[in-house]
C-alpha positions, 0 to 999 in steps of 0.5 A: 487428521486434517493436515494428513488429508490435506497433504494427500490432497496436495501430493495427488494435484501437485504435479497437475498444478506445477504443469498446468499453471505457468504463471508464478508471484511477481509475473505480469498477470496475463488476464487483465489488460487484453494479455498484457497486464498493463492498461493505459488511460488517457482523460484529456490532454496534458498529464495526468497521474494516478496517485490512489486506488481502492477495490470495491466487493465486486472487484472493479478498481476505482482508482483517483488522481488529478487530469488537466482540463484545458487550463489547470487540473480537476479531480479526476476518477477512473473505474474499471472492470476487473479484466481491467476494461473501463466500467461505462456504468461509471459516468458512462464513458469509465471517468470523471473529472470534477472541478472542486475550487478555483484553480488547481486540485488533486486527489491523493486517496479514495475510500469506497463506503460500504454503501458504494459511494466513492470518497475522494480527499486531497487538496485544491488551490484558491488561488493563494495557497492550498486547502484540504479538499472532498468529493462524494460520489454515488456509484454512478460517478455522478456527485453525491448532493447528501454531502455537503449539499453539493457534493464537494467540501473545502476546509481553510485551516492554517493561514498557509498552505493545508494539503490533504494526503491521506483518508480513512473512513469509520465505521460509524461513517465519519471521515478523517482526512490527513495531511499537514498544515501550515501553524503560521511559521512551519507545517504540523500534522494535521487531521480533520473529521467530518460527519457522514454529511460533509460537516465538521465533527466538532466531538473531535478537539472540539473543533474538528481539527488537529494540528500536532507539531512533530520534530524540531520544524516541519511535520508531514502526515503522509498516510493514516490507518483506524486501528479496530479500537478507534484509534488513529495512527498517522506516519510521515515525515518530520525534520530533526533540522538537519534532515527528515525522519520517519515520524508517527502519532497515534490519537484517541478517537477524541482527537487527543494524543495516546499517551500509551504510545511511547509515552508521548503518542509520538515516535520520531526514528531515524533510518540510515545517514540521510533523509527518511521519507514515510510514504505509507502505513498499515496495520497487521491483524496483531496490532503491529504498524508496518511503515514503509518509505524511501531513506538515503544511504548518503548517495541515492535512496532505497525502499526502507521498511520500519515496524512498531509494536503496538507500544510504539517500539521498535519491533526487533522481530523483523529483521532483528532490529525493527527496520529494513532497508533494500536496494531495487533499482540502479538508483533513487527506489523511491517506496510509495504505497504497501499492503498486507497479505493474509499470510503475513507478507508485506507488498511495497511499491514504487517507482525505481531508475532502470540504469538508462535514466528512466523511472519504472514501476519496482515491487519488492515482497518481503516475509513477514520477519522482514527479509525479501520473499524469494519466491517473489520473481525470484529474488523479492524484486519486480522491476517493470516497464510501461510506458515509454519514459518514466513510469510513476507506481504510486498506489497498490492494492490486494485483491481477494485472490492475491493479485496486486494492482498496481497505480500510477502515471506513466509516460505516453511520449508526449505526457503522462496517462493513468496506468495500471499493471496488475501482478500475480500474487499466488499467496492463497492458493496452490498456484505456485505448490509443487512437492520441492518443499526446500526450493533446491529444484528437486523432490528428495524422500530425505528431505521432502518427503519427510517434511510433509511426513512429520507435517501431516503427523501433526509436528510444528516447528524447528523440530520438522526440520531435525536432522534433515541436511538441506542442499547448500543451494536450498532457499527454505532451510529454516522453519519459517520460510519452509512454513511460510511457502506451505501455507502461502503457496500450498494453502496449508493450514499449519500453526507457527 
C-alpha cells in the first residue's frame, strides 16, 4: 500500500521537518547571494538591464540583456554559479558584452542548446531603424564561428522597424525568432527560422519569414513556445483601435496558420475596460496555453492571467471564466515573465509600486485553477526590494528543486545594474509539510487525522472530506487546495 507507507514515512519526519526547515515558499532563499538572496551585477558604467534568464543541466544561470559600452549599448551576457557567484569559466571575468551592428542593440531572450551553446536574439539599430538580431556562444563565452561564420546574423525584413522579443529552439535545432515588423504602414507579427547554422530556413513560408496582421493595427508578438507537435504559438498584444488585447496565433511547423485553432489560428480577447498587454507564455503538459501580462482596470494596471485550451478557447476551468486578474502592489503591477510548476502551479513576476513611489520586484503564485496560492508568503503575493530606487523583474526561472530566480535591473543610485533574487519554491519536497493539513494552525484527529486516514486507504476526491467540519479560519477546505498542498508540499503521490 504505497500511499499508507508513504503517509507513515511523513508522520514519522513531519515534525522533524516543520522544526528543522524555517525556510517556507516566497521566502528570500538564504544560500544564494552570501545569505542574502540577492545578487547585484555591474558590467561597465551606465545602466544595464537584464531582460532574459535560462538554466543550464548543471544549474549555473545565464542570464542576457543589454550594458553600455561608453558610447551605445552591446549585447551583454552573465553566467553564474548556482550559489549565485559569477562563473569566471565564462569569458573569465563572469560577463560578455558583444557588439552585434552599429549602433544600439539588446537581448530580449536566451536559449541554452543541448550542446551547451548560448543563443542570444533580440534587436539592433543600424542606424535607421531596428533589425532582428542573434548571437551564438560556445560555452566558454567566446562567439560561436559555426553560426554564421561570425558568430552574429542580423536579418532586415519590413522597411521599418523589425524588433525580436522572443526564442524558441527545435529540437532538430532550427531556431525561431519572434517580434513584430513593420509591413510599411503598421507593425505585424512576425517570425523567423533559421538552420542551425545561422542561414534562413526557406522550408518555412518559403522565405523563412512570417509576417501575420493580427487586430485592426498594429500587432505585437511578445512571447513564443514550440508545442511537442511542432507547432508554434505566439502571444502579444494587438490593437481593436481604441486599445490593446491580449492576442495569439498559433502556426504549423511550415509557417502556415492552424486552422484548428479557433478556426482562423488567431484569438484576440479582451481583459478588463483598458489595455491589455501579453508579456509571457507557457505551455502546460496537457496542451493548455497559460498566458499572462498586465490589463488596467480604468485607472492602473494589475497582473492578469488568461488561459486557452488547446482548441483556442477560453479554458472556463481556471477561475470559472478562463482569466484572472489580481492586485499586487499600490500601483501599475506590471506582469513580465511566468513559469510552470510540475505540480500545476503558475509563477508570474514582475515589478510592482511599493506605495513610496518606487518600482519593486512583485511575485505572485497561483493554483493550478487560477486562485492565489496561500501558502505562497501567505497571501500568493511576494513584494520585494533590491536596489535603492526602482527595481525592474523582467525574466524568471524553475529551478529543478523548486526555486524561482528571478531577473532583472535594479537601481544602484546612480543606474541601473543586472540583478538577480532567487525564492524558496518548496513545491517538490516536504520543506513546507506538517500534520496541519487543513492549514488552521492545529493538528486535529477530526479533521487531520482522518484525512490522511482515508488518503492512506486509497479514497480520492470530495469523498475525503464527507462530513469532515473545517475551522471557519481553515485555508484548504476543498478538495483541490487539501490535494494540491500534499502533493506540492508533502510530495504525495495522489490522483485527482
Amino acid at each position: 500500500m504505497p500511499k499508507l507507507q508513504t503517509l507513515v514515512r511523513l508522520l514519522l519526519g513531519w515534525a522533524l521537518v516543520s522544526s528543522t526547515c524555517s525556510a517556507a515558499p516566497g521566502d528570500l532563499d538564504a544560500t544564494f547571494g552570501s545569505g542574502t538572496g540577492k545578487v547585484i551585477t555591474q558590467h561597465s558604467t551606465g545602466n544595464e538591464y537584464a531582460y532574459a534568464i535560462a538554466l543550464q543541466p548543471d544549474k549555473k544561470m545565464v542570464v542576457g540583456g543589454y550594458c553600455y559600452n561608453g558610447s551605445d549599448y552591446d549585447f551583454c551576457l552573465a553566467r553564474y554559479l548556482p550559489n549565485g557567484a559569477l562563473d569566471t569559466s565564462f569569458n573569465s571575468t563572469g560577463k560578455v558584452l558583444t557588439p552585434i551592428g552599429p549602433d544600439d542593440e539588446s537581448v530580449s531572450a536566451v536559449a541554452v542548446q543541448l550542446d551547451g551553446k548560448i543563443v542570444a536574439a533580440g534587436y539592433c539599430s543600424n542606424g535607421r531603424n531596428n533589425d532582428f538580431c542573434l548571437a551564438r556562444f560556445l560555452p566558454n563565452g567566446a562567439l560561436d564561428t559555426t553560426f554564421n561564420t561570425t558568430g552574429k546574423v542580423i536579418t532586415a525584413i519590413g522597411p521599418g522597424n523589425d524588433t525580436a522579443f522572443a526564442l524558441a529552439l527545435q529540437p532538430d535545432g532550427k531556431i525561431i525568432v519572434a517580434g513584430y515588423c513593420s509591413n510599411g504602414s503598421n507593425n505585424d507579427f512576425c517570425l523567423v527560422r533559421y538552420l542551425a547554422n545561422g542561414t534562413l530556413d526557406t522550408n518555412f513560408n518559403s522565405t523563412g519569414t512570417v509576417l501575420t496582421s493580427v487586430g485592426t493595427a498594429d500587432g505585437f508578438v511578445i512571447a513564443l513556445a514550440l508545442q511537442p507537435d511542432g507547432k508554434i504559438v505566439a502571444a502579444g498584444r494587438c490593437s481593436n483601435n481604441m486599445n490593446y488585447d491580449f492576442c495569439l496565433v498559433r502556426y504549423l511547423s511550415t509557417g502556415q496558420l492552424d486552422a484548428s485553432f479557433n478556426t482562423t489560428g488567431k484569438v484576440v480577447k479582451s481583459i478588463g475596460p483598458g489595455n491589455s498587454y501579453v508579456s509571457a507564455l507557457a505551455l502546460q503538459a496537457d496542451g493548455k496555453i497559460v498566458v499572462t501580462g498586465f490589463c488596467s482596470n480604468g485607472t492602473s494596471f494589475n497582473f492578469c492571467l488568461a488561459r486557452y485550451l488547446p482548441s483556442g478557447q477560453l479554458d472556463t476551468s481556471f477561475n470559472a471564466i478562463g482569466t484572472t486578474v489580481t492586485p499586487v502592489g499600490a500601483w501599475g503591477d506590471t506582469a513580465t515573465a511566468v513559469a510552470l510548476q510540475p505540480d500545476g502551479k503558475i509563477i508570474v513576476v514582475g515589478f510592482c509600486d511599493n506605495s513610496d513611489g518606487h518600482f519593486d520586484f512583485c511575485l505572485a503564485r497561483y493554483l493550478g485553477e487560477g486562485i492565489l496560492d496561500m501558502g505562497f508568503n501567505a497571501n500568493g503575493k511576494v513584494i520585494t526590494p533590491i536596489g535603492s530606487s526602482d527595481d525592474y523583474a523582467r525574466a524568471v526561472a524553475l529551478q529543478a528543486d523548486g526555486r524561482i530566480v528571478v531577473a532583472g535591473g535594479c537601481s544602484n543610485g546612480a543606474d541601473t545594474d543586472f540583478c538577480l533574487v532567487r525564492y524558496e519554491g518548496g513545491p517538490f519536497d516536504a520543506r513546507n509539510c506538517s500534520l496541519d493539513i487543513d492549514g488552521d494552525n492545529q493538528v486535529l484527529a477530526t479533521t487531520d487525522m482522518l484525512i490522511g486516514t482515508r488518503i492512506a486507504l486509497g479514497m480520492s476526491g470530495p469523498s475525503v472530506l464527507s462530513g469532515i467540519a473545517f475551522a471557519s479560519y481553515a485555508t484548504r477546505t476543498t478538495w483541490p487546495a487539501i490535494r494540491d498542498y500534499l502533493v506540492s508540499q508533502c510530495g504525495m503521490s495522489i490522483v485527482p
